[in-house]
SEPA-192828 format. One record per residue (C-alpha): x, y, z; residue in three letters. Coordinates in steps of 0.1 Angstrom, whole numbers, padded with zeros to 4 digits, always signed. Layout:
<rs>
XYZALA;...
</rs>
This chain:
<rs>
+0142-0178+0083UNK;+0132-0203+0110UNK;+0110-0226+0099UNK;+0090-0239+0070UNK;+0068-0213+0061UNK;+0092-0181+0066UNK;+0117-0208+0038UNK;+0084-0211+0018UNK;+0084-0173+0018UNK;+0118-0166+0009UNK;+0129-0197-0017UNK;+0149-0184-0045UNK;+0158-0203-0081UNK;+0185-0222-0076UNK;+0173-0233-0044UNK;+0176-0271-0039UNK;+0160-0283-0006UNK;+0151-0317+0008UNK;+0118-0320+0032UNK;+0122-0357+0056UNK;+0090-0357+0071UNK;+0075-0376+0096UNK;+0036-0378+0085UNK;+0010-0364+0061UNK;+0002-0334+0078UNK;+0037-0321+0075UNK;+0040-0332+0040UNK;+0007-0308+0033UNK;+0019-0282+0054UNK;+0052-0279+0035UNK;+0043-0289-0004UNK;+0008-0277-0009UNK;+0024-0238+0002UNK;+0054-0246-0019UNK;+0028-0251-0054UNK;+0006-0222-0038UNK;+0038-0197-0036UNK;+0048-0204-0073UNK;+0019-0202-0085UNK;+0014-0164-0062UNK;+0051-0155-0082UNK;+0039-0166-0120UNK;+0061-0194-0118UNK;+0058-0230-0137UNK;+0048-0260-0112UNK;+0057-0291-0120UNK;+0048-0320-0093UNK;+0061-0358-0102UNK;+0033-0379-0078UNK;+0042-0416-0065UNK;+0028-0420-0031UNK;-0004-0396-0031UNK;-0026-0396-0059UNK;-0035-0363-0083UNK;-0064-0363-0072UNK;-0058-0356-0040UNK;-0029-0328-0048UNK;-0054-0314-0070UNK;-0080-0311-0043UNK;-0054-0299-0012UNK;-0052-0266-0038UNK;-0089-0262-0040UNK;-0087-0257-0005UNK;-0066-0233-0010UNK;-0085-0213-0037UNK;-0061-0226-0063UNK;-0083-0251-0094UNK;-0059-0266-0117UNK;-0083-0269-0140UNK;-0081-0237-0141UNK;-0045-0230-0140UNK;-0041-0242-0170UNK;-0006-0247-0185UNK;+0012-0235-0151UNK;+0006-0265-0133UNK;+0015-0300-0145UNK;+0014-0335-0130UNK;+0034-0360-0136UNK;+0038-0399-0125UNK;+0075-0414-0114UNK;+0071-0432-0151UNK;+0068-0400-0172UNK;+0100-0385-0153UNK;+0121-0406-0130UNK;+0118-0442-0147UNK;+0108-0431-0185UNK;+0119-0464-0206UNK;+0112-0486-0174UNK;+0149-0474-0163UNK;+0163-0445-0139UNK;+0189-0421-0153UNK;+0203-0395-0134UNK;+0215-0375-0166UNK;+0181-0384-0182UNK;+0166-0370-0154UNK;+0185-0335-0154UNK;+0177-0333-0187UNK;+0141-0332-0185UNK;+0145-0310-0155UNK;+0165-0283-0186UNK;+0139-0289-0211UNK;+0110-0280-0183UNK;+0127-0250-0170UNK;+0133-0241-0209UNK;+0098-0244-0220UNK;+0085-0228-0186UNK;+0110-0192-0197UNK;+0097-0200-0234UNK;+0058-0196-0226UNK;+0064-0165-0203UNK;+0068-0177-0167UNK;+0094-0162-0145UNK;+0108-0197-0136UNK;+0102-0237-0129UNK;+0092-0247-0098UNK;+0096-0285-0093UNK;+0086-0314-0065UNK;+0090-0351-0066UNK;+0082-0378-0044UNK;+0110-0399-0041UNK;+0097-0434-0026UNK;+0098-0444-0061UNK;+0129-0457-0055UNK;+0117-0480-0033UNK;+0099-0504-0062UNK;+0138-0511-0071UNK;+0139-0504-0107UNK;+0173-0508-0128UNK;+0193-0477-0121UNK;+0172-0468-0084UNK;+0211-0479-0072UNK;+0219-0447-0085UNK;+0196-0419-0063UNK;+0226-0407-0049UNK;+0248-0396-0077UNK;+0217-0384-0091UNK;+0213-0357-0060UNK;+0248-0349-0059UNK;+0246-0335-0099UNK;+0217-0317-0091UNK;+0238-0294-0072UNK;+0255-0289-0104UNK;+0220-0282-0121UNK;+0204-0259-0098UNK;+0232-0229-0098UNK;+0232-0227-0135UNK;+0196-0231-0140UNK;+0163-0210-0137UNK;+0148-0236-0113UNK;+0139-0241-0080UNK;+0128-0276-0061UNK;+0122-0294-0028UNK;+0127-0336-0027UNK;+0104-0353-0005UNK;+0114-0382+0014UNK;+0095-0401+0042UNK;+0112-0405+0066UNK;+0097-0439+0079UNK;+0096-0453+0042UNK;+0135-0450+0039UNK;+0163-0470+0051UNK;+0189-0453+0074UNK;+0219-0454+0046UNK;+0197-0443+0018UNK;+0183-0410+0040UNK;+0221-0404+0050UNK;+0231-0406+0015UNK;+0200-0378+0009UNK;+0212-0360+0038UNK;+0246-0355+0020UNK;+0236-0342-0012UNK;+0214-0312-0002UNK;+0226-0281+0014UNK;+0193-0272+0032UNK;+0170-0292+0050UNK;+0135-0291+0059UNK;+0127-0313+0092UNK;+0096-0310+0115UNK;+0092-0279+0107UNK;+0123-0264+0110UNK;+0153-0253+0085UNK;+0186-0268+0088UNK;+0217-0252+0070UNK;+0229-0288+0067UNK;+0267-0290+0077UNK;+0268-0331+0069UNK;+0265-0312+0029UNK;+0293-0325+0004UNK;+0296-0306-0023UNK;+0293-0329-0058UNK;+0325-0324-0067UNK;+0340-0342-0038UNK;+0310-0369-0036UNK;+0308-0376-0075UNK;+0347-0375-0081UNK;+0365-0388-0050UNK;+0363-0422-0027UNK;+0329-0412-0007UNK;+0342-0428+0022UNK;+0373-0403+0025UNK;+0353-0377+0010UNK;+0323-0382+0044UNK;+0356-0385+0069UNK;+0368-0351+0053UNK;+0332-0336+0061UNK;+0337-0348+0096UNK;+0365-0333+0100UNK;+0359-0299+0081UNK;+0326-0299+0104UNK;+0347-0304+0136UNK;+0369-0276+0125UNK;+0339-0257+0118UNK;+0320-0265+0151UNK;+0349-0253+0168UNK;+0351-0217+0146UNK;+0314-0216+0158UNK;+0317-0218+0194UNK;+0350-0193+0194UNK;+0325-0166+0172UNK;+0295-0174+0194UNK;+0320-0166+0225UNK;+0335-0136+0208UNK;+0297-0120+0197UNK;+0288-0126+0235UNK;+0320-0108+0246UNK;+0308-0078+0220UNK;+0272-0080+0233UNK;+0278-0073+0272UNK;+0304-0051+0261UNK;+0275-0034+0239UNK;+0251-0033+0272UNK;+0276-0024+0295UNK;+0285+0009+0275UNK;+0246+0016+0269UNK;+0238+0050+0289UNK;+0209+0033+0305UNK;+0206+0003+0328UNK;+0198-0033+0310UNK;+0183-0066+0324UNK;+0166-0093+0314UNK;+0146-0116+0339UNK;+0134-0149+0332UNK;+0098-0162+0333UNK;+0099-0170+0368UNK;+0113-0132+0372UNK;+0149-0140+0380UNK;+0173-0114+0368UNK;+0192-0133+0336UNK;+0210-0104+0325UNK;+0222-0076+0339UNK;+0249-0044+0325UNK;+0274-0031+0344UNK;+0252+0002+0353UNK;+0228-0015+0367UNK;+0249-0035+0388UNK;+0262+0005+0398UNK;+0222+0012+0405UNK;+0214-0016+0426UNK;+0252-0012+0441UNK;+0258-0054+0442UNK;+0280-0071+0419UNK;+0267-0088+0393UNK;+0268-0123+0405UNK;+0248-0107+0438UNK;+0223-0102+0414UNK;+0215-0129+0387UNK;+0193-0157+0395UNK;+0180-0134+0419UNK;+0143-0119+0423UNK;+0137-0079+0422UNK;+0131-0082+0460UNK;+0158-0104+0468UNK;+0185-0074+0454UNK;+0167-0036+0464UNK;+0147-0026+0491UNK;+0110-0028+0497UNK;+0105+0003+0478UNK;+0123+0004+0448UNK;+0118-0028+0444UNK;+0080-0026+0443UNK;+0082+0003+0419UNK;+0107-0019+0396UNK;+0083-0049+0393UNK;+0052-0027+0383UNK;+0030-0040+0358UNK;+0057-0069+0353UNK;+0025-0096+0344UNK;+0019-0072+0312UNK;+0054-0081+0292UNK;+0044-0118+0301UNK;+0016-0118+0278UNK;+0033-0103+0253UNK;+0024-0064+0252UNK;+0056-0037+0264UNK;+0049-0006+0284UNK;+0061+0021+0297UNK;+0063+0047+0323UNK;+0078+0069+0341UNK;+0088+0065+0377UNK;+0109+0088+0407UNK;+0131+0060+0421UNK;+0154+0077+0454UNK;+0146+0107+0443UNK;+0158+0107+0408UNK;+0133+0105+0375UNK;+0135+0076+0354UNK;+0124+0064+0324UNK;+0110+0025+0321UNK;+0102+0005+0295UNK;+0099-0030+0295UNK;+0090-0056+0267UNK;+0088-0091+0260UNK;+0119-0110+0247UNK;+0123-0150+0241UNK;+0155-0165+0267UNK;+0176-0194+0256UNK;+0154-0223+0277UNK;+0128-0216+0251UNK;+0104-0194+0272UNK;+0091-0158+0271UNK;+0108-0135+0298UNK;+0109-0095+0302UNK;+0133-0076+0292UNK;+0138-0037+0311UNK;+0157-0004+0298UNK;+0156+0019+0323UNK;+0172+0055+0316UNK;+0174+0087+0339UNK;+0161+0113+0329UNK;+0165+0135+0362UNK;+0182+0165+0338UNK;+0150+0165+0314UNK;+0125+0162+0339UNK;+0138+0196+0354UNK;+0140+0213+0319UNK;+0108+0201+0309UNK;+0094+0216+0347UNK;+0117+0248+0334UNK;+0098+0250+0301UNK;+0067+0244+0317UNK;+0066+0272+0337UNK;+0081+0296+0313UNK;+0050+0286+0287UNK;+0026+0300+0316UNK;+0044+0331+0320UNK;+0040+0341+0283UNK;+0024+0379+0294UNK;+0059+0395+0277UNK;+0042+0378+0243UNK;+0006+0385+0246UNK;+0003+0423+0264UNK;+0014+0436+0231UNK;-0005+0413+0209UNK;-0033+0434+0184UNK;-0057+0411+0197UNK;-0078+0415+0232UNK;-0070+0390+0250UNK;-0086+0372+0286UNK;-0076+0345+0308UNK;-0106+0335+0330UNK;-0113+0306+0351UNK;-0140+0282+0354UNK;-0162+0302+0372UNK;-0156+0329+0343UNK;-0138+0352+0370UNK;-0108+0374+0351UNK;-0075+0365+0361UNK;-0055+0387+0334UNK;-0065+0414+0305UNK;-0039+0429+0282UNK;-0037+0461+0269UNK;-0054+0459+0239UNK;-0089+0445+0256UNK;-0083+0472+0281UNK;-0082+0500+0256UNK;-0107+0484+0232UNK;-0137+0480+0254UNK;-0121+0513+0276UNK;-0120+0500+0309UNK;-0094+0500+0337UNK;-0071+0469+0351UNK;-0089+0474+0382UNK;-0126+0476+0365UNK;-0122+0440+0352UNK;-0093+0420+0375UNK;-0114+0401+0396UNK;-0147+0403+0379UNK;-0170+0376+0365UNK;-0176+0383+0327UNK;-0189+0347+0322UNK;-0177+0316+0306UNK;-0181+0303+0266UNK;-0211+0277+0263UNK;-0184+0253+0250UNK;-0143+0252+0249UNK;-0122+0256+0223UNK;-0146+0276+0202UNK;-0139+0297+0172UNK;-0169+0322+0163UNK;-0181+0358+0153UNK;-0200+0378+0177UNK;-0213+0415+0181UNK;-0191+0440+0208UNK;-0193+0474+0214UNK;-0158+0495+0218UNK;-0150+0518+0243UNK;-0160+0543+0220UNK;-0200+0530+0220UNK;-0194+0514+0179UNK;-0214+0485+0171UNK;-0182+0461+0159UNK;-0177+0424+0146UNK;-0152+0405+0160UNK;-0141+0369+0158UNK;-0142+0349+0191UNK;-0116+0322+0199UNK;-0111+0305+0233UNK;-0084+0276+0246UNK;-0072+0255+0276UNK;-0045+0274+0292UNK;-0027+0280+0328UNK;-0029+0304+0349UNK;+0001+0297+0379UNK;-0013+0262+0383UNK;-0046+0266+0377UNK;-0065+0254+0344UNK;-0078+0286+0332UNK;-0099+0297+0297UNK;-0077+0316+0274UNK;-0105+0341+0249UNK;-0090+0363+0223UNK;-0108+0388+0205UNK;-0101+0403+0172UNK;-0117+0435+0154UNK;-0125+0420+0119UNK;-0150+0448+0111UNK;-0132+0462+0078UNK;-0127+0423+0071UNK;-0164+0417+0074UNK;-0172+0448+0052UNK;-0146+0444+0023UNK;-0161+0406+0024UNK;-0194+0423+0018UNK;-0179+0446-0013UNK;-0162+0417-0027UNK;-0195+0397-0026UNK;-0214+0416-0047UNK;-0183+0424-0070UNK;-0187+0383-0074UNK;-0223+0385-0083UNK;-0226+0411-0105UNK;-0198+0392-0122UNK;-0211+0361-0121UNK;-0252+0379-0138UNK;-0224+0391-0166UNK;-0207+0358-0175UNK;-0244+0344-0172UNK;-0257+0371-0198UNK;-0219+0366-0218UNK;-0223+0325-0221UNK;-0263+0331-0230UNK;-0254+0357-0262UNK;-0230+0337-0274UNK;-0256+0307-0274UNK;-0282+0328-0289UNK;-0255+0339-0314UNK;-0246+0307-0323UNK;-0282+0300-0325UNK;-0286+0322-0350UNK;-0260+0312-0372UNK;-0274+0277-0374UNK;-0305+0295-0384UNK;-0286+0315-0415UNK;-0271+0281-0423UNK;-0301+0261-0426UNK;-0317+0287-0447UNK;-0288+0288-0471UNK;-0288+0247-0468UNK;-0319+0252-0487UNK;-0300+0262-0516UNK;-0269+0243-0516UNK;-0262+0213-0532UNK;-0242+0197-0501UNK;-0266+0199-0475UNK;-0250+0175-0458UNK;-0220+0192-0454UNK;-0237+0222-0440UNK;-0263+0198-0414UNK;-0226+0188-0404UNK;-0214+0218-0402UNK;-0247+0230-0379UNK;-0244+0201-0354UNK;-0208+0213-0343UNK;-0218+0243-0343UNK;-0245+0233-0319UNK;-0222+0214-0298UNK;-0207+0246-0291UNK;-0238+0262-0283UNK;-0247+0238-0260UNK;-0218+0241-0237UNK;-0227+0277-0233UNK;-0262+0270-0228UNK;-0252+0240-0199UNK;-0228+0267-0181UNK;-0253+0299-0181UNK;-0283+0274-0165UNK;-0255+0260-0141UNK;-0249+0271-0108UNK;-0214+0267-0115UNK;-0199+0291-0141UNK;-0168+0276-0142UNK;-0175+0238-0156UNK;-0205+0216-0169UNK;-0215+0180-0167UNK;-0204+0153-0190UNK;-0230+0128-0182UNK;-0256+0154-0185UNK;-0240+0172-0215UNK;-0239+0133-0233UNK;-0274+0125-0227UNK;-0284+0157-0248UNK;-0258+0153-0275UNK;-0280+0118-0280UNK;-0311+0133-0279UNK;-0303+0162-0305UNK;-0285+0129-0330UNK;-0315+0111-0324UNK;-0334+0139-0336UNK;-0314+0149-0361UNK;-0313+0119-0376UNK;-0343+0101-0367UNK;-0331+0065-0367UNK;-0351+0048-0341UNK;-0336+0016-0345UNK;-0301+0028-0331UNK;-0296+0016-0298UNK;-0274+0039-0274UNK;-0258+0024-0239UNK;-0242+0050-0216UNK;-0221+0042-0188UNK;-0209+0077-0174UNK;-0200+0091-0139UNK;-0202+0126-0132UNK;-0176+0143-0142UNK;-0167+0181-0144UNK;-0154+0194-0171UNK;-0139+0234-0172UNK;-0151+0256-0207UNK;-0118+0245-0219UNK;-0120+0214-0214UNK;-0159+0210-0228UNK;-0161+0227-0260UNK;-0136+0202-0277UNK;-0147+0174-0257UNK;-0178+0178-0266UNK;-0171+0182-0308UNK;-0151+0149-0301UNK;-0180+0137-0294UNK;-0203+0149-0315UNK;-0178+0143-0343UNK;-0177+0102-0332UNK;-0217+0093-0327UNK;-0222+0114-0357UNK;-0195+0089-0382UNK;-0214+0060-0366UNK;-0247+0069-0371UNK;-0238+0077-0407UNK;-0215+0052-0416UNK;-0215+0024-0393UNK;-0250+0009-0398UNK;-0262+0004-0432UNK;-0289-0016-0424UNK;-0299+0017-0398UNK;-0305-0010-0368UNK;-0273-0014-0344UNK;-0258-0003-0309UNK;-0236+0029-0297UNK;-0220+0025-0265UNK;-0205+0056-0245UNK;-0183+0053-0216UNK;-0169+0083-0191UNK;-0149+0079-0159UNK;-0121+0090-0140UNK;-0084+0074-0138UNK;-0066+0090-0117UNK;-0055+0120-0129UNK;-0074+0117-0158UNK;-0108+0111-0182UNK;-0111+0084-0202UNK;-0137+0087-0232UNK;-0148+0053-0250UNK;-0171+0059-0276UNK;-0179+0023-0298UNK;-0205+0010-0318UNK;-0214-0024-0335UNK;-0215-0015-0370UNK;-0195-0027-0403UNK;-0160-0005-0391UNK;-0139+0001-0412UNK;-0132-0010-0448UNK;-0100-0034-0454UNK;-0068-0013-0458UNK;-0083+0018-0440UNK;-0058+0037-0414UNK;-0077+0065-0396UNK;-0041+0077-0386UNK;-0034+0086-0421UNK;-0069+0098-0433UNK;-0075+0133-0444UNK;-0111+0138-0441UNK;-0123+0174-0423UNK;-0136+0152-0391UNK;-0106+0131-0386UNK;-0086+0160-0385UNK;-0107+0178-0364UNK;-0108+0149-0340UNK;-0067+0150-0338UNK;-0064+0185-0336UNK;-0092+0190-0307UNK;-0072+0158-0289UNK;-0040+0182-0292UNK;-0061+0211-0275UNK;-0069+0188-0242UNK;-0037+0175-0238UNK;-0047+0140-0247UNK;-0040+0112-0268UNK;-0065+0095-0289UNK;-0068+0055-0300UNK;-0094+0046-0329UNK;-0094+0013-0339UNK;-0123+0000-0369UNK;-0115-0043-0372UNK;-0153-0050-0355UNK;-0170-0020-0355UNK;-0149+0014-0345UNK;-0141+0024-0315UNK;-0124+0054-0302UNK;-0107+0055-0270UNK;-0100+0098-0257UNK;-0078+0098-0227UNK;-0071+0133-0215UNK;-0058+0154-0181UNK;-0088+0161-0158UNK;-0071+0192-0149UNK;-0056+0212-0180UNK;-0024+0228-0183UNK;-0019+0262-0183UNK;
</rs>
């Protein structure tokens, strides 16, 4: 962290900070983020107002696209009366302890902890106890470790006397100054400020920090030593050059490149240490890294390859310079040169490949034939080296076409062509494979599928009309029995079923159906069934496949659901069903709800007995799911299953 907003960022409970600012628009530029981050980690703002007015705090978050209004309990305003001076009187230990019972009731109602600001030119009005701002600071540092809380002082710089701001300046650890954080090293701890003569207690601090400056420089010298030790022992060669392009730094191997010593070199320009050419190749594209971007390239420098990359970096006097790494990489240029030549010569691999293959050039003249194209169309090397066979209407093309073999067949074969070399020529590489028998067993295997497919058609379409006709022996008993209600129950899952098969053999898709289609006509057939016009149905449902397995219990959940709440739910027959179907990731959620009575007191569907509310449970076991039905305002039942079933 380097200045405000990266502190802003990273503030922790316990944190106890003091801003000094110089004018309003670093007071907003610090506090306002400082609410807006608590408010971004769930946290309790409090803010205790004396110089600016709520209003204005209030509005400075609107900006923002934070309304307190509708904040609610998380943020809270107070006035230096209702905290600082309650009674007319200051209090440090009064003060803490309204600090404990915020953070308290802040954990109580479920934020993660208090976030606090005051402004403290309160103290300027000179109210009995003001005297004691000071101790007050120093036992905050007692607070803040033990405590859930987190808080920034503001003091204005301008509005402040010098001894009171020095006083503020030794009772916080970090400070917050134009902008910038300060790890402040004039910081007494309260033990020593609160219990021991403050004047010896500031002259030990001046001493510990002269002891501590010193520690400073003799680590600052030491990491120095351990970074150009660090570059010097880097296999590549380092420098850094300043923004008027001035070597700054150099390592020890590039001093060995540019064969000066290194105080030859620094404060010197590129052209000032090598010679015309190397230089002019070392200070390509230099302008780039001094607007910020790095780049890189590779360069032959006295006949050697090297590698250069140069970036950006910030130099002590506060401007942007360009840093350079620049590694040989002679020894990999030649293997890479190796490899690239042994990747052309690859006829070992291909002249036995099953494949026939052809390297042609742009003019589609044949520079090379293997065996296999020799032998499959049954010509000789020196009937087809040297000829022009053409060239592909488009590279790097995958296709089938027609041939005929050497033996006058008709074949199919699948075409493929690709950039290649031939010596050092960009050549055409075509390969042609015999995928005849493929073609043919694709063929048998085709109308395996559809003949297949006609018999799962005619299979799903008996079993509908079968089902059919057992709805058709049950109604005509149903005019016989005494529960016919049981047995127009009994028909309409029945029908469910029959429906499923009836969506899948009119599908194109054998394998699954559609629950927004399949819904709709489960509605339509209820509405029929029951004829009860003033029942109002709402769908919201995306389309969403569902395999056999899946649909036939799905679908006498469903069934099973609109059919209670048509029955029971609306005794006055007038009311709303709503039905909702969508994906969740990996799974389907089913929301089935209606308006009516739910239902009655003392009723737990978990524990019911009744032939549908089993049926329900034990379908939800088939998919894998799990199953909420709740009945306080009307019932609603809440399926959430896999969209791909196991097993």
């Amino acid at each position: 962290m380097n200045n405000a907003k990266s502190l802003i960022k990273g503030m922790k409970v316990h944190d106890h900070i003091c801003l000094i600012y110089e004018d309003e628009k670093e007071w907003e530029s610090t506090i306002i983020p400082f609410l807006v981050e608590g408010f971004k980690r769930d946290e309790k703002c409090v803010y205790i107002t004396d110089r600016h007015k709520s209003e204005t705090i209030k509005e400075l978050l609107i900006e923002r696209g934070f309304d307190p209004e509708k904040l609610k309990g998380q943020f809270k305003i107070l006035s230096e009366d209702e905290a600082y001076t309650r009674g007319g009187t200051f209090d440090p230990d009064a003060m803490i302890k309204l600090l404990e019972e915020e953070t308290e009731k802040a954990l109580d109602e479920g934020y993660s902890a208090l976030r606090a600001t005051g402004e403290m030119t309160w103290i300027l009005k000179g109210k009995p106890g003001s005297e004691k701002l000071i101790e007050y600071e120093a036992k905050l540092n007692r607070f803040f470790p033990k405590a859930k809380c987190l808080a920034i002082c503001q003091y204005k710089k301008s509005a402040f006397e010098p001894e009171i701001l020095k006083g503020v300046i030794m009772t916080h650890p970090i400070l917050l100054w134009k902008g910038e954080i300060y790890r402040n090293f004039y910081y007494i701890p309260p033990r020593i400020l609160l219990e021991e003569d403050p004047a010896i207690a500031e002259i030990e601090n001046w001493l510990r920090n002269i002891k501590r400056e010193k520690e400073f420089i003799e680590s600052i010298e030491m990491f120095t030593g351990l970074f150009k030790s660090f570059i010097d022992n880097v296999p590549a060669m380092v420098s850094v050059k300043d923004s008027n392009l001035k070597y700054f730094l150099v390592n020890n191997r590039f001093c060995r490149f540019a064969g000066k010593k290194e105080s030859d070199i620094i404060g010197k320009t590129v052209h000032e240490v090598f010679d015309e050419e190397t230089a002019t190749i070392l200070e390509e594209l230099g302008e780039i890294p001094l607007k910020g971007e790095e780049i890189a390239l590779e360069r032959k420098i006295r006949g050697r390859y090297y590698h250069i990359r140069k970036f950006p970096v910030e130099i002590p006097i506060g401007k942007r310079g360009i840093a350079s790494i620049i590694l040989d990489i002679t020894e990999s240029k030649k293997f890479e040169e190796k490899l690239s030549k042994l990747t052309k010569n690859f006829i070992n691999v291909v002249e036995n490949s099953p494949e026939s293959i052809f390297i042609i050039n742009k003019a589609g003249k044949v520079y090379y034939a293997n065996q296999q194209a020799l032998k499959y169309f049954g010509w000789e090397k020196s009937e087809i080296i040297g000829e022009t066979i053409g060239i592909p209407s488009k590279p790097h093309i995958t296709e089938e076409i027609q041939t005929i073999d050497a033996n006058g067949n008709l074949k199919i074969a699948e075409l493929k062509t690709s950039k290649t070399y031939w010596e050092d020529e960009e050549c055409t590489l075509i390969s042609i494979r015999d995928i005849t028998k493929i073609k043919e067993y694709e063929k048998s295997l085709k109308k395996a599928l559809m003949e297949k497919e006609a018999l799962l058609r005619e299979i799903h379409h008996r079993v509908k009309n079968n089902l059919q006709i057992i709805i058709s022996l049950i109604n005509l008993q149903a005019q016989k029995a005494e529960n016919r209600e049981l047995l127009k129950e009994t028909t309409n899952r029945i029908r469910a079923i029959a429906r499923v098969h009836e969506k899948i053999y009119q599908s194109e898709d054998l394998a699954s159906i559609n629950l927004k289609e399949y819904i709709k006509d489960i509605i339509s057939e209820l509405k029929a069934t029951y004829k009860l016009p003033k029942i109002k149905f709402n769908y919201q449902i995306q389309d969403i496949k569902l395999t056999i397995n899946q649909a036939i219990p799905c679908a006498l959940i469903i069934n099973e659901a609109l059919t209670n709440s048509m029955k029971h739910a609306f005794p006055d027959k007038e009311g709303t069903i709503t039905v909702k179907a969508y994906k969740s990731r990996d799974s389907i959620k089913l929301i089935m709800e209606d308006d009516g009575v739910g239902f009655p007191r003392g009723f737990r569907p978990e524990e019911c007995e009744s032939m549908g509310m089993r049926l329900i449970h034990a379908l939800t076991r088939q998919l894998d799911g799990e199953i909420k039905i709740k009945g306080e305002k009307g019932v609603k039942i809440e399926l959430k299953f896999p969209h791909t079933m196991k097993g």
